[in-house]
MIBABA-847582 format. One record per residue: residue in three letters; x, z, y of N, C-alpha, C in turn. Coordinates in steps of 0.001 Angstrom, whole numbers, padded with zeros to 6 digits, always signed. Atoms other than C-alpha are relative to their C-alpha. Layout:
BEGIN
AlaXZYXZYXZY...
END
This chain:
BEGIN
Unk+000484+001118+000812-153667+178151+116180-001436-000326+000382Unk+001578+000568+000002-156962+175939+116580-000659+000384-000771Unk+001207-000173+001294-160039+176639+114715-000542-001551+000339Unk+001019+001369+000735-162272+173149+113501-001159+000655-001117Unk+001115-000130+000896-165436+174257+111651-001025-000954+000084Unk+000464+001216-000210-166536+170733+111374-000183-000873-001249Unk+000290+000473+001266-168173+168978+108508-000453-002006+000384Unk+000628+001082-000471-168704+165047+109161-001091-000858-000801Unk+001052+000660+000792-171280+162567+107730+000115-000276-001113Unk-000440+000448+001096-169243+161120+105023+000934+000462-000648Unk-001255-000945+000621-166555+162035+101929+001124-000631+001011Unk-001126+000546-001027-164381+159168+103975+000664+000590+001144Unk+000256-000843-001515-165192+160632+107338+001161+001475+000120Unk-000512-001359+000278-163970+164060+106096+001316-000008-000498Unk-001357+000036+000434-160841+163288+104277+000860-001031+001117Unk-000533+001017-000838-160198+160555+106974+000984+001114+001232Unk-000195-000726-000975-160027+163578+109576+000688+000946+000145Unk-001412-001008+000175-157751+165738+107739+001311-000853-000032Unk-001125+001165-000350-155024+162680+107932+000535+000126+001155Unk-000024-000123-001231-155509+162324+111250+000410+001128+001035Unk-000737-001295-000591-154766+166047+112441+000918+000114-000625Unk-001276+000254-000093-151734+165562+110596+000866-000363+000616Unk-000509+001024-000886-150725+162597+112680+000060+000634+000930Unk-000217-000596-001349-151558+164367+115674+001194+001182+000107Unk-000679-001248+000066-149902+167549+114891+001582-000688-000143Unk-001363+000536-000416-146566+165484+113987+000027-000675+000489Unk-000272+000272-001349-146896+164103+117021+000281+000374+001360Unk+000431-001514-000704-147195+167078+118723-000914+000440+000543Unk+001195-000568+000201-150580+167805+118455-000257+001402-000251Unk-000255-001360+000388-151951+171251+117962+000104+000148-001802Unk+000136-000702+000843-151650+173544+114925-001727+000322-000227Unk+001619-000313+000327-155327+173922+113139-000249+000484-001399Unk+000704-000502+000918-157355+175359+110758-001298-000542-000218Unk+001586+000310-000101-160537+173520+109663-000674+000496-001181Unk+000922-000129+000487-163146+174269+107911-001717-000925-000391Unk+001152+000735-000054-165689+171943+106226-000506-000123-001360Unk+000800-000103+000592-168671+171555+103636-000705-001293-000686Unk+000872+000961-000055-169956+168403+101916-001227+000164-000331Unk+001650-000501+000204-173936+168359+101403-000432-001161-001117Unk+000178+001257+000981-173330+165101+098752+000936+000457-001104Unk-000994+000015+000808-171304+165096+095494+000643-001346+000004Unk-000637+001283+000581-168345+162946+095156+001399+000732-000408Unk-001239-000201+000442-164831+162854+093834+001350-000373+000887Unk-001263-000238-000991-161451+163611+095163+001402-000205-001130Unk-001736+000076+000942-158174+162010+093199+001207+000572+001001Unk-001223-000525-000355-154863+163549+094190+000859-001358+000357Unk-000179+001360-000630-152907+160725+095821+000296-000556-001299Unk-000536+000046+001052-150877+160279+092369-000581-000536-001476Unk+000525-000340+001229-153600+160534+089960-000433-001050-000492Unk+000570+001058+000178-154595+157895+087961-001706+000331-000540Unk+001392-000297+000056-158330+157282+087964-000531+000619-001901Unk+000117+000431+001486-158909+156547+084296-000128+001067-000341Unk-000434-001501+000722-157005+159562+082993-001010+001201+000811Unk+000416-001263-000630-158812+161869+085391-001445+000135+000035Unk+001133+000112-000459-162128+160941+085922-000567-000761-001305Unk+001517+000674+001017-165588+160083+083761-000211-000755+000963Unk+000668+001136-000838-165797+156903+085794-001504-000085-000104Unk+001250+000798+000184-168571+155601+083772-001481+001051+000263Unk+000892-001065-000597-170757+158973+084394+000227+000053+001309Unk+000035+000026-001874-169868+158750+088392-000903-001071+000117Unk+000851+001537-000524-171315+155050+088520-001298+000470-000452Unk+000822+000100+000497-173808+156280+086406-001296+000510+000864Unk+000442-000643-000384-174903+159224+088666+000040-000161+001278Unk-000301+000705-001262-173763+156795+092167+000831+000863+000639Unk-000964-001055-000722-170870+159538+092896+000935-000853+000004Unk-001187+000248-000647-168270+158317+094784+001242+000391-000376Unk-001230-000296+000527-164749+158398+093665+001044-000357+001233Unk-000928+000565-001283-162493+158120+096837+001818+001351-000142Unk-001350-000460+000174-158219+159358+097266+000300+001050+000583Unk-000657-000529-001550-156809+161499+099644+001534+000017-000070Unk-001245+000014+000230-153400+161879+100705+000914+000698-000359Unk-001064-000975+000391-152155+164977+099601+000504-000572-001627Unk+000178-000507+001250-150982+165795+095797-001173+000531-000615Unk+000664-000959+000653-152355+167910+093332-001154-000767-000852Unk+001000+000845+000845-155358+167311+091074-001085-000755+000032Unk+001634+000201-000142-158746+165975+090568-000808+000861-000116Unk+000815-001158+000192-161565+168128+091800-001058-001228+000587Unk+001669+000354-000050-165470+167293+092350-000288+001039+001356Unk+000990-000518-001070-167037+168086+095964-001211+000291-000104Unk+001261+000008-000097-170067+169035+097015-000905+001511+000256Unk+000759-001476-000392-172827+171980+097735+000477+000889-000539Unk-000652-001492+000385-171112+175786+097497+001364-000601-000477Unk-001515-000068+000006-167470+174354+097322+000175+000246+001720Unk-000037-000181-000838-165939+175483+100656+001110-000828+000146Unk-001530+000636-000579-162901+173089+101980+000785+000897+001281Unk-000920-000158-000979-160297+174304+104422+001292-000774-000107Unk-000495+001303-000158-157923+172061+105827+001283+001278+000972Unk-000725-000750-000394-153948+174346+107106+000263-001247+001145Unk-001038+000563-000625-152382+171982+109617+001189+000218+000677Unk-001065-000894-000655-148892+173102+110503+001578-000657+000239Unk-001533+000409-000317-145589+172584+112310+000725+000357-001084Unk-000894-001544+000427-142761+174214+110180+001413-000866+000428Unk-001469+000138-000324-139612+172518+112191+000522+001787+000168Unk-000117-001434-000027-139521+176175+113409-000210+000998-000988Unk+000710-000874+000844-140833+177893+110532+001120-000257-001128Unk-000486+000157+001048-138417+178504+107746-000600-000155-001079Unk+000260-000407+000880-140105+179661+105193-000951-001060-000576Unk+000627+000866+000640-142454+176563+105361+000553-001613-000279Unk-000693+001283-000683-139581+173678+105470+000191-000281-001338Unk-000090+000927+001120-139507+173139+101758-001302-000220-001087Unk+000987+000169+000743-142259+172168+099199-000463+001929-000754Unk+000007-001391+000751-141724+175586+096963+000105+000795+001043Unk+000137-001332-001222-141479+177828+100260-001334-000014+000545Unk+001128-000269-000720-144676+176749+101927-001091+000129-000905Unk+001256-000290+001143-146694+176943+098773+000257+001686-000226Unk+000067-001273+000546-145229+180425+098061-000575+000745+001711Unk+000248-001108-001395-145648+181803+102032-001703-000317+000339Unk+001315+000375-000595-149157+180125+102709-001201+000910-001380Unk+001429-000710+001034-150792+180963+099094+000023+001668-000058Unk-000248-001348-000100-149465+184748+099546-000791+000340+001162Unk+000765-000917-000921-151065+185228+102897-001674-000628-000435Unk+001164+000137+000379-154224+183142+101502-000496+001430-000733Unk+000669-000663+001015-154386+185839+098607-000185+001430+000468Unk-000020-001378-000785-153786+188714+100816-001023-000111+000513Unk+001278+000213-000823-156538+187244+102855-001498+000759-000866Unk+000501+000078+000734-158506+187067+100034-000749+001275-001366Unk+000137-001125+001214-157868+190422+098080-000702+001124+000995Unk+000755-001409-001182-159075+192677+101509-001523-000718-000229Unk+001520+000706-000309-162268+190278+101512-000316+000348-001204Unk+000819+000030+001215-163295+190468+097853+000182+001216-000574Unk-000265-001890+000641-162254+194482+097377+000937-000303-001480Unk-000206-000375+000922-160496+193190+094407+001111-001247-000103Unk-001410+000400+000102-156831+191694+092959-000542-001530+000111Unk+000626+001493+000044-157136+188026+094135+002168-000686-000518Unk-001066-000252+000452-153594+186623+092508+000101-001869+000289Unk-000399+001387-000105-151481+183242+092745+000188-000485-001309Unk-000216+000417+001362-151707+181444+089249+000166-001496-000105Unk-000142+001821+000193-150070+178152+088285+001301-000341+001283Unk-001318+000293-001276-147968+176614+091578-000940+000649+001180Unk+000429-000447-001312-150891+177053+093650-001500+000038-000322Unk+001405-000839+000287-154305+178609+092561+000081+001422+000091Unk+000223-001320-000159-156117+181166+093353-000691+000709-001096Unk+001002+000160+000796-157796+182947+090766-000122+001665-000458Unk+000412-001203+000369-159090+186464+089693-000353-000061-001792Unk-000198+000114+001407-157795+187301+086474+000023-001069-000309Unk-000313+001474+000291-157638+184294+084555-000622-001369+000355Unk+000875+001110-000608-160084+182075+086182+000224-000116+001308Unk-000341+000705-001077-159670+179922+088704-001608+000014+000940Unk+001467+000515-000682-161803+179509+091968+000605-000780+001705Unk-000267+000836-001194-159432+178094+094402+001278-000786-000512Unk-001459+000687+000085-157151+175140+094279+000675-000876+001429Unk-000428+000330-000671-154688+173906+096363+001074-001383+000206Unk-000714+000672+000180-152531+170977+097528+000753-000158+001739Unk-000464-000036-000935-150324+170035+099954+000843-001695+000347Unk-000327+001552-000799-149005+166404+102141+001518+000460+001081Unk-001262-000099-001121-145565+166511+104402+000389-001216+000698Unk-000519+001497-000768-144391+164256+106987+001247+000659+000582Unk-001270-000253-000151-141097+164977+108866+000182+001155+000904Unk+000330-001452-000823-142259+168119+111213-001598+000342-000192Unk+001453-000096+000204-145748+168210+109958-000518+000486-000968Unk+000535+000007+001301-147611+169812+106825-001454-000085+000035Unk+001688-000775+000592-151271+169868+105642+000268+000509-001597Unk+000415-000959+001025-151988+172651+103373-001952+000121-000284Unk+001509+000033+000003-155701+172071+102216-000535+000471-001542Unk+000316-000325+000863-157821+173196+099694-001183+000596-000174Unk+001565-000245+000647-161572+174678+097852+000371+001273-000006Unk+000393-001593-000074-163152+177793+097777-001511-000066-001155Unk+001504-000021+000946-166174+177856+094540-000352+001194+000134Unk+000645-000417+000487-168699+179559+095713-001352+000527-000426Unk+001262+000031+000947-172027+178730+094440+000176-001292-000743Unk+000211+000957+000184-171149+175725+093084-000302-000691-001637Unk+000566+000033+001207-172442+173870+089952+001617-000612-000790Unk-001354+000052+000938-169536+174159+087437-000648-000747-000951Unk+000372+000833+001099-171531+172306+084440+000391-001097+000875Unk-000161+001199-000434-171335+169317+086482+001414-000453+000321Unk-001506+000290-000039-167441+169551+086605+000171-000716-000965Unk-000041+000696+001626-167486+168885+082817-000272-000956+000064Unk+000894+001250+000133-169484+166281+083174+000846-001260+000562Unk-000675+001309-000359-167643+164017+085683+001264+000270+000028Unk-001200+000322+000258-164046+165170+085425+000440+000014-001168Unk-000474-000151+000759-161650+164967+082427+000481+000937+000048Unk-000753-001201+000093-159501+167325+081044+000937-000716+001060Unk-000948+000264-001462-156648+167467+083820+001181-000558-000915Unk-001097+000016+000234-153444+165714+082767+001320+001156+000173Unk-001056-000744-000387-151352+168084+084359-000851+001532-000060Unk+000954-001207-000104-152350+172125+083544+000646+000693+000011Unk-001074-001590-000175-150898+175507+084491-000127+000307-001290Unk-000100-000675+001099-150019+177510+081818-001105+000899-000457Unk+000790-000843-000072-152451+180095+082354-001466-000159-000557Unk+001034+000597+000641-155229+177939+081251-000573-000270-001180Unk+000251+000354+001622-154487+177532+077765-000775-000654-000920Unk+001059+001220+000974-156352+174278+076917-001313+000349+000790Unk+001326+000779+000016-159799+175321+078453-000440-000485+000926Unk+000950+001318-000928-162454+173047+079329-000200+000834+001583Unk+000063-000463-001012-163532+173438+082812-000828+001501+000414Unk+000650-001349-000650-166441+175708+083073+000231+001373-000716Unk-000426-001261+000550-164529+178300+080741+001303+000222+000758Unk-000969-000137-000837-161890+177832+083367-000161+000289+001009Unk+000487-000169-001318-163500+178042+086670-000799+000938+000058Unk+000452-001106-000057-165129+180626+088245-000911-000150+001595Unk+000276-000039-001373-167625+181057+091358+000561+001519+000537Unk+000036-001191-000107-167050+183872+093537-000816+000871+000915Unk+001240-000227-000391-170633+184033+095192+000411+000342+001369Unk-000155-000777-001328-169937+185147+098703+000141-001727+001332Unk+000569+001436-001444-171389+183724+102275+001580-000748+000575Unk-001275+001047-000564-168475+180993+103315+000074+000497+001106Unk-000436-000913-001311-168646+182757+106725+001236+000860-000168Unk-000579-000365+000017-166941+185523+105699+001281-000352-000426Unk-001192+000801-000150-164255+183514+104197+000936-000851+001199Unk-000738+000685-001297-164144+181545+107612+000814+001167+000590Unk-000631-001293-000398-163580+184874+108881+001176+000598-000429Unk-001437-000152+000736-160862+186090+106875+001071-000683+000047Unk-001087+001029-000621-159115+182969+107146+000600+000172+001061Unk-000132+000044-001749-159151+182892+110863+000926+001168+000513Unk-001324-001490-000597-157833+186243+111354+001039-000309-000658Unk-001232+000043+000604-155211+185671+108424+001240-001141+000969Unk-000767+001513-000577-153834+182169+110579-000322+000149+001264Unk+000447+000231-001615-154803+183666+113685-000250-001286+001079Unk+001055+001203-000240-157067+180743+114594-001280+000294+000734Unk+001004-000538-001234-158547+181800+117492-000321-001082+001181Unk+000441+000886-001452-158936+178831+119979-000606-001785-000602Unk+001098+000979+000951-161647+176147+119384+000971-001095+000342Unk-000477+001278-000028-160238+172612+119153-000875-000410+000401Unk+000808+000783-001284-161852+170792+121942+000071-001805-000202Unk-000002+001136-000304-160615+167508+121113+000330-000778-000675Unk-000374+000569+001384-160864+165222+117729+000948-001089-000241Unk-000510+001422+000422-158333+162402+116984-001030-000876-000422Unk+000681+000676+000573-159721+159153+116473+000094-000280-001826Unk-000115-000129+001520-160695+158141+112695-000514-001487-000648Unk+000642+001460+000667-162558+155035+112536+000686-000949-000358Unk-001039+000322+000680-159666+153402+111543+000322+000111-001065Unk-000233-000401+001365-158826+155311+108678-000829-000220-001071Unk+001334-000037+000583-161958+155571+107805-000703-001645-000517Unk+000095+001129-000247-162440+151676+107921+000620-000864-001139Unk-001148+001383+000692-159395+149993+106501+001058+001120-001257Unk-000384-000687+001657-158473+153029+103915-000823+000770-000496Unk+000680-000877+000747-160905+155779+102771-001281-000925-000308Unk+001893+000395+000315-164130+153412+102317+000484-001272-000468Unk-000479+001626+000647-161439+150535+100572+000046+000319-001445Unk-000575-000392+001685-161196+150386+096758+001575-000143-000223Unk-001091-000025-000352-157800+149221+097994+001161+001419-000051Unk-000173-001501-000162-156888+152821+098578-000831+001064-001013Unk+000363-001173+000958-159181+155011+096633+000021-000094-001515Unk-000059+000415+001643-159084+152660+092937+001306-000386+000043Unk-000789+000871-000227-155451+151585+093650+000764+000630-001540Unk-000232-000545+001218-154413+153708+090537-000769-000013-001493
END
Protein backbone atom coordinates (compact mmCIF):
# COMPACT_ATOMS: atom_id res chain seq x y z
CA UNK A 1 0.00 0.00 0.00
CA UNK A 2 0.98 3.82 -0.61
CA UNK A 3 1.65 6.14 2.14
CA UNK A 4 0.32 10.20 1.46
CA UNK A 5 1.24 12.35 4.50
CA UNK A 6 -0.04 15.36 2.78
CA UNK A 7 -2.01 18.22 4.17
CA UNK A 8 -3.15 20.86 1.36
CA UNK A 9 -3.96 24.62 1.60
CA UNK A 10 -7.63 24.40 1.87
CA UNK A 11 -10.79 22.33 3.71
CA UNK A 12 -11.88 21.97 -0.27
CA UNK A 13 -8.40 21.11 -1.38
CA UNK A 14 -8.29 18.33 1.28
CA UNK A 15 -11.59 16.69 1.01
CA UNK A 16 -11.35 17.33 -2.82
CA UNK A 17 -8.18 14.90 -2.73
CA UNK A 18 -9.65 12.18 -0.82
CA UNK A 19 -12.43 11.84 -3.82
CA UNK A 20 -10.02 11.82 -6.18
CA UNK A 21 -7.80 8.79 -4.85
CA UNK A 22 -10.94 7.06 -4.89
CA UNK A 23 -11.44 7.66 -8.57
CA UNK A 24 -8.05 6.69 -9.22
CA UNK A 25 -7.97 3.65 -7.18
CA UNK A 26 -11.36 2.45 -8.98
CA UNK A 27 -9.72 2.97 -11.86
CA UNK A 28 -6.95 1.10 -11.02
CA UNK A 29 -4.99 3.36 -9.25
CA UNK A 30 -2.96 2.46 -6.24
CA UNK A 31 -4.15 1.42 -2.76
CA UNK A 32 -3.26 4.39 -0.08
CA UNK A 33 -3.16 5.55 3.16
CA UNK A 34 -3.11 9.34 3.78
CA UNK A 35 -2.58 11.25 6.33
CA UNK A 36 -3.52 14.94 6.84
CA UNK A 37 -3.93 17.97 9.36
CA UNK A 38 -5.95 21.18 8.94
CA UNK A 39 -4.21 24.40 10.58
CA UNK A 40 -7.94 26.37 10.11
CA UNK A 41 -11.30 25.40 11.69
CA UNK A 42 -14.13 24.44 9.56
CA UNK A 43 -16.97 22.00 9.26
CA UNK A 44 -17.48 18.67 7.71
CA UNK A 45 -21.37 17.44 6.96
CA UNK A 46 -21.70 13.75 6.18
CA UNK A 47 -22.95 13.61 2.59
CA UNK A 48 -26.66 12.94 4.02
CA UNK A 49 -26.77 15.35 6.74
CA UNK A 50 -28.90 18.08 6.75
CA UNK A 51 -27.20 21.36 7.58
CA UNK A 52 -29.81 22.93 9.83
CA UNK A 53 -30.29 19.88 12.05
CA UNK A 54 -26.55 19.47 12.47
CA UNK A 55 -24.86 22.51 12.60
CA UNK A 56 -24.93 26.12 14.68
CA UNK A 57 -24.92 27.81 11.30
CA UNK A 58 -25.48 31.13 12.77
CA UNK A 59 -22.27 30.70 15.23
CA UNK A 60 -20.05 29.40 12.03
CA UNK A 61 -20.96 32.71 10.04
CA UNK A 62 -20.52 34.31 13.11
CA UNK A 63 -16.95 32.99 13.81
CA UNK A 64 -16.27 32.90 9.45
CA UNK A 65 -16.00 28.87 9.76
CA UNK A 66 -16.64 27.22 6.81
CA UNK A 67 -19.26 24.64 6.48
CA UNK A 68 -18.38 22.45 3.37
CA UNK A 69 -19.77 18.30 2.46
CA UNK A 70 -17.83 15.48 1.73
CA UNK A 71 -18.72 12.40 0.12
CA UNK A 72 -18.68 9.78 2.47
CA UNK A 73 -21.57 9.08 5.23
CA UNK A 74 -21.56 9.35 8.75
CA UNK A 75 -21.82 12.47 10.91
CA UNK A 76 -21.01 16.00 11.52
CA UNK A 77 -17.62 16.68 12.98
CA UNK A 78 -15.55 20.12 13.35
CA UNK A 79 -11.81 20.20 11.88
CA UNK A 80 -9.01 21.80 12.77
CA UNK A 81 -5.63 22.05 15.07
CA UNK A 82 -4.90 18.49 17.13
CA UNK A 83 -7.64 16.54 15.12
CA UNK A 84 -5.59 14.05 13.04
CA UNK A 85 -7.42 12.86 9.59
CA UNK A 86 -6.52 9.65 7.83
CA UNK A 87 -7.88 8.88 4.63
CA UNK A 88 -8.01 4.18 3.91
CA UNK A 89 -8.22 3.91 0.14
CA UNK A 90 -8.92 0.35 -0.90
CA UNK A 91 -9.66 -2.25 -3.57
CA UNK A 92 -11.88 -5.03 -1.98
CA UNK A 93 -12.96 -6.85 -5.50
CA UNK A 94 -10.41 -9.33 -4.02
CA UNK A 95 -10.91 -8.80 -0.49
CA UNK A 96 -13.85 -10.53 1.03
CA UNK A 97 -14.18 -9.44 4.09
CA UNK A 98 -14.29 -5.78 2.76
CA UNK A 99 -17.12 -6.32 -0.12
CA UNK A 100 -20.02 -5.36 2.07
CA UNK A 101 -20.80 -2.16 4.12
CA UNK A 102 -21.02 -4.21 7.68
CA UNK A 103 -17.77 -6.35 6.77
CA UNK A 104 -15.42 -3.52 5.98
CA UNK A 105 -16.46 -1.48 8.95
CA UNK A 106 -16.08 -4.57 11.20
CA UNK A 107 -12.42 -5.81 9.48
CA UNK A 108 -10.88 -2.19 9.09
CA UNK A 109 -12.13 -0.75 12.66
CA UNK A 110 -10.72 -4.13 14.35
CA UNK A 111 -7.29 -3.79 12.87
CA UNK A 112 -7.58 0.18 13.53
CA UNK A 113 -8.23 -0.77 17.32
CA UNK A 114 -5.64 -3.37 17.45
CA UNK A 115 -3.45 -0.72 16.00
CA UNK A 116 -4.46 1.44 18.48
CA UNK A 117 -4.56 -0.70 21.78
CA UNK A 118 -0.44 -1.75 21.27
CA UNK A 119 0.11 2.18 20.77
CA UNK A 120 -1.81 3.54 23.76
CA UNK A 121 -0.78 0.42 26.33
CA UNK A 122 -4.41 0.38 26.97
CA UNK A 123 -8.08 -1.32 25.80
CA UNK A 124 -8.85 0.89 22.72
CA UNK A 125 -12.54 -0.73 21.78
CA UNK A 126 -15.12 -0.40 18.74
CA UNK A 127 -18.30 1.51 20.07
CA UNK A 128 -21.42 2.38 18.08
CA UNK A 129 -20.97 1.05 14.12
CA UNK A 130 -17.75 2.68 13.94
CA UNK A 131 -15.95 4.61 16.82
CA UNK A 132 -13.21 4.35 18.51
CA UNK A 133 -13.28 5.07 22.00
CA UNK A 134 -11.66 4.18 25.43
CA UNK A 135 -14.20 3.26 27.77
CA UNK A 136 -17.06 5.30 27.10
CA UNK A 137 -15.68 8.23 25.36
CA UNK A 138 -15.16 8.73 22.09
CA UNK A 139 -11.94 10.03 20.27
CA UNK A 140 -12.18 8.57 16.90
CA UNK A 141 -14.89 8.59 14.33
CA UNK A 142 -15.34 7.02 11.29
CA UNK A 143 -17.07 6.87 7.89
CA UNK A 144 -17.00 5.26 4.88
CA UNK A 145 -17.90 6.00 0.59
CA UNK A 146 -18.10 2.83 -2.03
CA UNK A 147 -18.00 2.79 -5.65
CA UNK A 148 -18.09 -0.56 -7.57
CA UNK A 149 -14.34 -1.97 -6.79
CA UNK A 150 -13.31 0.93 -4.71
CA UNK A 151 -13.74 2.00 -0.90
CA UNK A 152 -12.60 5.04 1.15
CA UNK A 153 -12.47 4.36 4.75
CA UNK A 154 -11.58 7.82 6.40
CA UNK A 155 -11.68 9.26 9.56
CA UNK A 156 -10.26 11.65 13.02
CA UNK A 157 -7.98 11.03 15.60
CA UNK A 158 -8.61 13.95 18.87
CA UNK A 159 -5.63 14.68 19.99
CA UNK A 160 -5.14 18.01 21.43
CA UNK A 161 -7.99 19.37 20.15
CA UNK A 162 -10.38 22.07 21.54
CA UNK A 163 -13.55 20.10 22.51
CA UNK A 164 -15.46 23.32 24.04
CA UNK A 165 -15.57 24.58 20.64
CA UNK A 166 -17.44 21.38 19.42
CA UNK A 167 -20.38 22.51 21.62
CA UNK A 168 -20.31 25.56 20.36
CA UNK A 169 -20.62 25.01 16.56
CA UNK A 170 -22.17 21.57 16.30
CA UNK A 171 -25.63 20.38 17.45
CA UNK A 172 -26.62 17.55 19.21
CA UNK A 173 -26.13 14.73 16.45
CA UNK A 174 -29.41 13.47 14.99
CA UNK A 175 -28.28 10.13 14.73
CA UNK A 176 -26.39 8.64 18.22
CA UNK A 177 -24.89 5.31 19.27
CA UNK A 178 -26.27 3.92 22.11
CA UNK A 179 -23.37 4.17 24.21
CA UNK A 180 -23.69 7.83 24.50
CA UNK A 181 -26.71 8.15 26.40
CA UNK A 182 -27.86 11.70 25.50
CA UNK A 183 -24.46 13.48 26.25
CA UNK A 184 -23.52 16.75 25.06
CA UNK A 185 -20.32 16.71 23.26
CA UNK A 186 -17.51 17.57 25.50
CA UNK A 187 -18.92 14.96 28.15
CA UNK A 188 -18.71 12.70 25.16
CA UNK A 189 -15.44 13.21 23.55
CA UNK A 190 -12.24 12.64 24.66
CA UNK A 191 -8.53 13.76 23.61
CA UNK A 192 -5.97 11.22 23.73
CA UNK A 193 -2.83 13.61 23.87
CA UNK A 194 -0.21 11.75 21.93
CA UNK A 195 2.38 13.07 19.03
CA UNK A 196 0.25 12.23 15.59
CA UNK A 197 3.57 10.68 14.43
CA UNK A 198 3.26 7.89 16.36
CA UNK A 199 -0.18 7.27 15.22
CA UNK A 200 1.21 7.73 11.55
CA UNK A 201 3.39 5.06 12.64
CA UNK A 202 1.12 2.59 13.91
CA UNK A 203 -1.11 3.04 11.14
CA UNK A 204 1.47 2.43 8.53
CA UNK A 205 2.71 -0.69 9.92
CA UNK A 206 -1.01 -1.85 10.71
CA UNK A 207 -1.91 -1.23 6.51
CA UNK A 208 1.49 -1.95 5.65
CA UNK A 209 1.94 1.40 3.88
CA UNK A 210 5.26 1.38 3.05
CA UNK A 211 5.79 3.00 -0.45
CA UNK A 212 5.53 6.82 -0.87
CA UNK A 213 2.93 7.88 -3.46
CA UNK A 214 4.88 9.71 -6.02
CA UNK A 215 2.07 10.87 -7.97
CA UNK A 216 -1.25 13.06 -7.02
CA UNK A 217 -4.47 12.91 -9.16
CA UNK A 218 -5.64 16.03 -10.44
CA UNK A 219 -8.24 18.09 -8.16
CA UNK A 220 -8.84 21.43 -9.44
CA UNK A 221 -11.86 20.34 -10.76
CA UNK A 222 -13.40 19.08 -7.83
CA UNK A 223 -12.21 21.52 -6.02
CA UNK A 224 -13.73 24.21 -8.45
CA UNK A 225 -17.15 23.10 -9.56
CA UNK A 226 -18.00 21.05 -6.12
CA UNK A 227 -16.19 21.51 -2.76
CA UNK A 228 -15.92 25.53 -2.91
CA UNK A 229 -19.95 25.47 -4.44
CA UNK A 230 -22.82 26.08 -1.99
CA UNK A 231 -24.32 23.90 -4.71
CA UNK A 232 -22.68 20.93 -3.09
CA UNK A 233 -21.77 21.77 0.41
CA UNK A 234 -25.53 23.79 1.42
CA UNK A 235 -27.48 21.46 -0.96
CA UNK A 236 -29.19 19.96 2.21
Amino acid sequence: MHLLDLTLDSPAANLALDEALLDACENGGAEVLRFWESSAYFVVVGYSNQIETEVNVAECRKRNIPILRRCSGGGTVLQGPGCLNYSLILNFETEPKLQTIPGANCSIMRRNAQALTKLLNRDVDVRGITDLAIGDLKFSGNAQRRKRRALIFHGTFLLTFNLELVSQLLRRPSKEPDYRVGREHKKFLTNIHIDPQRIKDALSAAWNADQRLRELPAIEELVREKYSTDEWNLKF
